[in-house]
N, C-alpha and C positions, 0 to 999 in steps of 0.2 A: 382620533384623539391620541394622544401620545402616551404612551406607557410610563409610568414609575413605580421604583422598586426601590428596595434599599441592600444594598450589596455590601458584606460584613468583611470580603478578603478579594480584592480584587486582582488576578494575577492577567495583565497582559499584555499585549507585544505593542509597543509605540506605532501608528501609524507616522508619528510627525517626532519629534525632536521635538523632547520637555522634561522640564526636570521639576517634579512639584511636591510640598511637602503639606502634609496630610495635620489638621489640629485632631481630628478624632479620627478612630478607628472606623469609621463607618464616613458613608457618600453617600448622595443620591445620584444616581445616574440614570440617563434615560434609552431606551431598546432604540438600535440606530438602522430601521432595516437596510442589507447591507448586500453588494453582489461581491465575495472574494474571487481572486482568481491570481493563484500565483507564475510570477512568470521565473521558470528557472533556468539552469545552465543549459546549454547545446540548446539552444531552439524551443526547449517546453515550457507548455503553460498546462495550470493544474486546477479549475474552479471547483473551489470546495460548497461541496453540500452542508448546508449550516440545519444542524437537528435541535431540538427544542433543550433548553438550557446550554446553547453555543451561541447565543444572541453577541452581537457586537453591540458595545457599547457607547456613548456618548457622553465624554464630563469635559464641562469646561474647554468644551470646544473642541477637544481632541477624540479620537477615535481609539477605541480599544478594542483588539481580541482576542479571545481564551490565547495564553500560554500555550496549552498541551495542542490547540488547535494547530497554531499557528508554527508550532515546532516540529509535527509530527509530517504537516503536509510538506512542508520543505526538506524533509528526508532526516529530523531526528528522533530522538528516545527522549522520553522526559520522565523521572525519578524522581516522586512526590516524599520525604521524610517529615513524619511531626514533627513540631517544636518538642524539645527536649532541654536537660542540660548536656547533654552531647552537641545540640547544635546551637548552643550558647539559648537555647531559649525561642530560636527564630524556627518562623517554619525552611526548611531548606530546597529547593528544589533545582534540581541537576538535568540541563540539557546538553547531551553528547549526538555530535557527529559521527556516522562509520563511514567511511569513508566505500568501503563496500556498500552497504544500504544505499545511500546517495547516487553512487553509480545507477545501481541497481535501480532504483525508484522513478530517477530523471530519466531512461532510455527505455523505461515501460511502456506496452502499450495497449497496457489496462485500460477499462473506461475511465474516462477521465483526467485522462492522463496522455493523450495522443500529443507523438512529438509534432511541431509543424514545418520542419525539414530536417532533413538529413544530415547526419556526422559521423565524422571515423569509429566513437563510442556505438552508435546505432548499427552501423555497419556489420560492426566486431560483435554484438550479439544476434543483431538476424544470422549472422553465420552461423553461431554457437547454435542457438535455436535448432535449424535447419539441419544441420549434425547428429542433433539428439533423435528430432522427430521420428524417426526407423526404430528407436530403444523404446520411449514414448509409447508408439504404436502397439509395438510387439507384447508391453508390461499388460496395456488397457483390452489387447481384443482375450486375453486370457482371464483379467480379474471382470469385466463386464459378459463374459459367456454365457454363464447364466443369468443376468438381468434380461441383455436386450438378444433379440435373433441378427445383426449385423454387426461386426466389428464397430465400433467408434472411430470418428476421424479427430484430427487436431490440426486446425488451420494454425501458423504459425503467428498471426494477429490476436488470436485468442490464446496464446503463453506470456506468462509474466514472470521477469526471473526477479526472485525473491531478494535472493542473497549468494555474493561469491564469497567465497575465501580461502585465500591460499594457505592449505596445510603446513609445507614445510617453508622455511625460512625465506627471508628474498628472494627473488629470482628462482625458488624451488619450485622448478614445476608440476604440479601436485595442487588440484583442486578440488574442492566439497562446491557446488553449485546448487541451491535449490530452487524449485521451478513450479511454480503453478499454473495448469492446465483447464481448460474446459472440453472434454472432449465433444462431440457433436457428431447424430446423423440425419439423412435427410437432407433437405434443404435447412441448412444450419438451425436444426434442433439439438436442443442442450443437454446432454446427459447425465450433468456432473461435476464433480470439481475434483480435482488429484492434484497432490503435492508431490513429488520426487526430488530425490537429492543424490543425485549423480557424485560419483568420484573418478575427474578426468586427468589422467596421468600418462606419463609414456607408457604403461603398461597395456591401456587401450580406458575404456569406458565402462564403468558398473554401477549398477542402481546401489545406492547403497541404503535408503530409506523410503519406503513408496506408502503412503497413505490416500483411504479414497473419503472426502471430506463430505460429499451430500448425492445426492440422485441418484438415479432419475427421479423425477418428477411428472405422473400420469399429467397432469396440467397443463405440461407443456407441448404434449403431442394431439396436434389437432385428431380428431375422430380419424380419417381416413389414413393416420398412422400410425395408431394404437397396436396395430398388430405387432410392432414392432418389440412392444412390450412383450415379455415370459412372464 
């Protein structure tokens, strides 16, 4: 049986080209169950996990889905403001592109996010990657010493680069990169999650921010390699 609700502010992104004006403040719309999956720039596609209060919607024949959903998986920010008299009274809501994030996001190859072939963008960060990994390495077998008895490894499929951005001006060569890892031992057992944010310059390569965000996790290491835990 099909679900109804009554939805008081509804913000979201046109599946179809429509333009409809509303006699009351309120709809009834009906839960549209729903497979997303966005297809972006250079070759990726990105199916988004839909969580309880991210239903797609159904009115009047058209298809809706959350704003902030539909903005964020495609690589932007969205910037909720109350209605005010600053915003004439309306509620206001601000979707911005970075042009960095974008990058960053389409050439991930986070779960769910695997690109499905190759480009000069994809290229240009496995290289980056692959560069760092020796810095990576060297930050995790020092802050993990005391956790686990073996160094951590970092498969280069398990980094995700967050965010670039060029410090100085145009063409300044000078960059803040940040990067999220999973490191892993074993037969790709997880250890963890670390952020770092390199600063790469013609001077050479420096951690400039290293944070360790979770793990290990005893749960994740089958019995026969728990010793690995301290």
């Amino acid at each position: 049986m099909k679900k109804h609700f009554i939805v008081g502010v509804l913000c979201g992104a046109f599946l179809m080209a429509a333009t409809s004006v509303f006699a009351s403040s309120a709809i009834e719309a009906i839960i549209f169950p729903s497979k997303v999956t966005f297809f972006l720039a250079n070759g990726l596609s990105k199916e988004v996990q839909l969580q309880e209060g991210e239903e797609v919607l159904s009115y009047n024949n058209k298809a809706y889905v959350p704003l902030r959903l539909f903005a964020e998986s495609s690589g932007a920010l969205v910037k909720y403001t109350q209605a005010s008299p600053e915003t004439d009274n309306k509620h206001q809501i601000d979707v911005r592109y970075a042009a960095e994030k974008a990058f960053s996001e389409q050439t991930s190859n986070a779960a769910g996010s695997k690109p499905l072939e190759d480009s000069r963008e994809l290229q240009l960060q496995d290289m980056l990657v692959i560069s760092l990994l020796p810095h990576m390495q060297e930050k995790l077998a020092e802050v993990y010493a005391d956790i686990i008895t073996i160094p951590p490894v970092i498969h280069p499929d398990s980094v995700n680069v967050k965010n670039i951005e060029r410090v100085a001006a145009f063409r300044g060569f000078d960059f803040l990169i940040t990067i999220d890892a999973q490191p892993m031992v074993g037969p790709h057992i997880p250890v963890g999650e670390d952020v770092f944010t390199f600063r790469i310059s013609s001077a050479g390569v420096e951690i400039k921010n290293y944070e360790h965000l979770k793990g290990p996790n005893k749960d994740d290491f089958l019995p026969n390699y728990q010793y690995l835990l301290k």
